[in-house]
C-alpha positions, -999 to +999 in steps of 0.1 A: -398-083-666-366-064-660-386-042-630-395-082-615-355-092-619-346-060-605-371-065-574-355-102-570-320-090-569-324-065-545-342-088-521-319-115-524-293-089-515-315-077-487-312-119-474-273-122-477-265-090-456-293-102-432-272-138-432-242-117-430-253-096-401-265-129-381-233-150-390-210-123-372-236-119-345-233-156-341-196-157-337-199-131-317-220-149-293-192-182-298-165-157-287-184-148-260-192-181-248-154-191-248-147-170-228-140-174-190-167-153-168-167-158-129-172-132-097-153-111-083-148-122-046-133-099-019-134-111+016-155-133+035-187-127+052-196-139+090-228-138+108-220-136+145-248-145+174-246-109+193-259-118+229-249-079+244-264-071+210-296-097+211-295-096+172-272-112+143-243-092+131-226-093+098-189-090+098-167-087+066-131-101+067-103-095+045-073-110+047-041-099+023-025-120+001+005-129+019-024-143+052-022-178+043+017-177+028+035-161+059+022-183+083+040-176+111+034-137+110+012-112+126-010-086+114-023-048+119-059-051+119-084-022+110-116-022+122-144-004+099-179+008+111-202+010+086-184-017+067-212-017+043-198+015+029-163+016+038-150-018+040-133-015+003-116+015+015-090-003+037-084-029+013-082-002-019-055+018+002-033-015+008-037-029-027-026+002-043+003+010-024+015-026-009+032-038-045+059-008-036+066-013+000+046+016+011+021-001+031+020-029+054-005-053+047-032-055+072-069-073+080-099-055+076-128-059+094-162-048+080-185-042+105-221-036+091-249-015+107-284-012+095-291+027+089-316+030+110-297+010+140-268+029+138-287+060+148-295+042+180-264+021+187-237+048+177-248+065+206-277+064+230-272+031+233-232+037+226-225+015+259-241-019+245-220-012+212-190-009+227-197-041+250-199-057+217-169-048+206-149-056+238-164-092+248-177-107+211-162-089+185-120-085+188-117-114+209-135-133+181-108-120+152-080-124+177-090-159+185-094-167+150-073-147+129-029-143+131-036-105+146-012-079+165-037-072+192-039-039+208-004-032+194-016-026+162-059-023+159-071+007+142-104+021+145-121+037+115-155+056+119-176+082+101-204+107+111-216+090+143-195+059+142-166+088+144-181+110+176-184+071+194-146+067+183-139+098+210-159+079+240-138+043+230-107+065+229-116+081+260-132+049+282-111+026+266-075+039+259-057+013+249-081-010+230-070+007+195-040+017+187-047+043+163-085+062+155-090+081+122-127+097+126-138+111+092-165+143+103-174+131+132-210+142+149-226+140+182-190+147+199-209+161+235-193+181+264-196+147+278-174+129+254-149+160+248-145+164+288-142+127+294-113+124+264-094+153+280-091+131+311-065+109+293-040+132+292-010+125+313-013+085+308+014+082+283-006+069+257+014+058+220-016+069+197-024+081+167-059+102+165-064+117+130-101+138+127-111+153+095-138+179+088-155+191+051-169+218+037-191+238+061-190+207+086-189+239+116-198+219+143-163+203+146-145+235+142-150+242+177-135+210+191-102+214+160-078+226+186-083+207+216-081+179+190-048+191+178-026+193+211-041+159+229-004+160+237-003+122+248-007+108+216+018+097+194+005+123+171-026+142+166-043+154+138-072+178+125-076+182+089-098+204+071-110+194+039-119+225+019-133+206-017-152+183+003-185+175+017-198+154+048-204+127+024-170+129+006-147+130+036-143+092+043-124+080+013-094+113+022-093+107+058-090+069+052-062+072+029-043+099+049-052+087+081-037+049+071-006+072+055+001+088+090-001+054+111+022+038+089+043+068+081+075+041+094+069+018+073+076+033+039+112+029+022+134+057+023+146+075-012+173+097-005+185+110-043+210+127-036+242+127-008+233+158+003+201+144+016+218+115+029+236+137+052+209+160+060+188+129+068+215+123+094+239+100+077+243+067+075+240+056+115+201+073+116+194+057+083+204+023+100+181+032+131+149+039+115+154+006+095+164-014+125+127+005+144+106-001+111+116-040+113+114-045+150+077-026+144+061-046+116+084-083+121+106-074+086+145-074+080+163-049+098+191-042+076+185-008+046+157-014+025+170-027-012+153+003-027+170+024-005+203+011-013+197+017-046+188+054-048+222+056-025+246+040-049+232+057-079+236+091-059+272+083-057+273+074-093+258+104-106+277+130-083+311+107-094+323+102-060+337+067-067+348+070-031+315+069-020+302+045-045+329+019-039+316+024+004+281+016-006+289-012-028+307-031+000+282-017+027+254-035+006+271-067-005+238-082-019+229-056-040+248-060-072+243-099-075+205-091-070+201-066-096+175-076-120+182-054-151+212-052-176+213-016-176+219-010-143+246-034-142+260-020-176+259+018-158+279+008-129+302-010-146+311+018-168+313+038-140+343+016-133+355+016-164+353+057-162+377+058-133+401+033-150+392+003-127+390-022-155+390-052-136+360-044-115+346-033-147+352-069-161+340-083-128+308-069-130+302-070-168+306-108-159+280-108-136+260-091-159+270-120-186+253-147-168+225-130-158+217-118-194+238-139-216+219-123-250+222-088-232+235-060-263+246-038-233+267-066-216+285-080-244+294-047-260+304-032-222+326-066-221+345-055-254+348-020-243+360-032-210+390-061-222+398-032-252+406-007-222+424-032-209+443-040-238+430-078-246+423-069-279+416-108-289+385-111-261+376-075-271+372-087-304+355-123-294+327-102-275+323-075-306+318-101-327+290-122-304+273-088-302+272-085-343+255-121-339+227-111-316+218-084-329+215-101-368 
């Protein structure tokens, strides 16, 4: 009797953590199901009707988020062979580094290629391909997309797609404004004697070749490569840790890096590299080139300033400091953290200058009117001053936010 109650017990325990187990599986499920699922979309997809080609091509177009905002602005556009391998690449490199001002955002173009095609297209039949590219394809985006044109079109090829980027370069000098050709083969007397012809035409270029691991073949073109003196610049980079399969995603990133190398903001930390960099007037310059270049404001770059002012700060050249601070005129209302105004204002308050000290702590007041930093800076700052009653009124509004 007691072995059957035993048995029974057991098995109705057996039930309830069965129930238990399904219940939380259950809920789990309900969690699940409340939550929001959808797919992740990058880009569009076009077929275009190829009649050099005779065949269907698939094109892959991304545009960047400020396409449809900025309306009456240009863009760079890049151009990537194979886009069914590398066509994330140009959009990783922008989305990573555009949130800091140290890219500008561009259009991609993905251009796919069946394996097997490629082989054929990339260079036997190399003049078909690039009769594609120069009477369907570019005018195509430049019709229908906002794109800089030949001022700024970039040309991105690997393997084979990078030994056709020297006979485009070299038949076509300025329909790209920039080539980065990650271990390129088939690069033929042909091609290498025909690209040497375009010295001497003052060409604004950028030609950036990469090589991996054992990729010998390319070796013997590296110097030639190197000293194409009539482009803007020309580089050969060897990639020791990687392979012929690896080199795309390094030669993308440093390639995009070198074209754009105006674009990114200046950080000078200290005023010893401000005057190494030239001073102020060259600072000025590459600011007034960098906006002319990519349709941006030509005055210093806010990140710039900033660096600048905190340089005079730190070294305690209130000379200095106080030039900057009327130089940039729309930096200090723009700041967007207390303890930046709270620093500078006690840098103020350091040199005796209690007013501006106030002035600024102010500022700071009705920017960040709960701010601990800001009201106790305003009662340090009317208690140097000797109005120990608004001293006082701010000590005491700072013992209230902080209880």
């Amino acid at each position: 009797m007691e072995k059957k109650f035993k048995k029974k017990m057991m098995l109705l325990e057996f039930i309830k953590s069965r129930i238990l187990i399904i219940s939380c599986f259950a809920v789990s499920l309900s969690a699940i199901g409340q939550n929001e699922v959808s797919n992740i979309v990058i880009g569009t997809r076009i077929i275009i009707n190829s009649e050099v080609l005779n065949q269907d091509r698939e094109i892959q177009v991304y545009t960047p988020p400020s396409y449809d905002t900025s309306i009456a602005k240009s863009y760079p556009v890049l151009y990537v062979l194979d886009g069914q391998e590398y066509f994330l690449h140009g959009i990783a490199y922008q989305d990573m580094l555009r949130f800091k001002d140290k890219t500008p955002p561009f259009i991609v173009i993905g251009i796919k290629t069946d394996r097997k095609q490629r082989r054929t297209l990339f260079y036997q039949e190399s003049e078909r391909f690039k009769a594609f590219l120069i009477e369907e394809l570019i005018p195509y985006v430049d019709s229908n997309y906002r794109t800089a044109k030949e001022k700024e079109r970039l040309y991105f090829g690997w393997e084979m797609a990078a030994g056709l980027g020297f006979e485009v370069l070299a038949d076509y000098p300025t329909l790209f404004s920039g080539y980065m050709l990650a271990s390129p083969t088939h690069s033929t007397d042909k091609r290498m004697n025909t690209l040497s012809e375009i010295q001497n035409k003052g060409l604004h270029k950028l030609l950036f070749v990469s090589a991996g691991n054992e990729e010998t073949w390319i070796h013997k073109d590296s110097d030639f490569l190197s000293n194409l003196g009539e482009l803007r610049s020309s580089h050969f980079a060897f990639y020791e840790n990687e392979d012929h399969y690896s080199t795309p995603t390094k030669t993308m990133h440093e390639g995009l890096s070198t074209y754009f190398n105006d674009y990114d903001a200046v950080r000078l930390r200290t005023l010893k590299a401000l005057k190494d960099y030239g001073g102020i007037e060259v600072l000025e310059e590459y600011y007034k080139s960098r906006g002319e270049r990519y349709g941006l404001s030509t005055e210093i770059h806010r990140e710039t300033q900033h660096f600048l002012i905190l340089s005079a700060e730190k070294e305690n050249n209130m000379e200095v400091f106080e030039n900057f601070i009327k130089r940039f005129d729309t930096y200090i209302p723009t700041i967007t953290r207390d303890l930046w105004i709270n620093r500078y204002a006690r840098f103020y308050l350091k040199h005796q200058m209690n007013a501006k000290a106030i002035s600024l702590f102010n500022l700071g007041l009705e920017k960040f009117p709960k701010s601990t930093l800001i009201l106790n800076g305003l009662g340090d700052a009317y208690k140097a001053n000797g109005n120990t009653d608004k001293a006082t009124f701010f000590y005491n509004k700072l013992s209230s936010v902080e209880n």
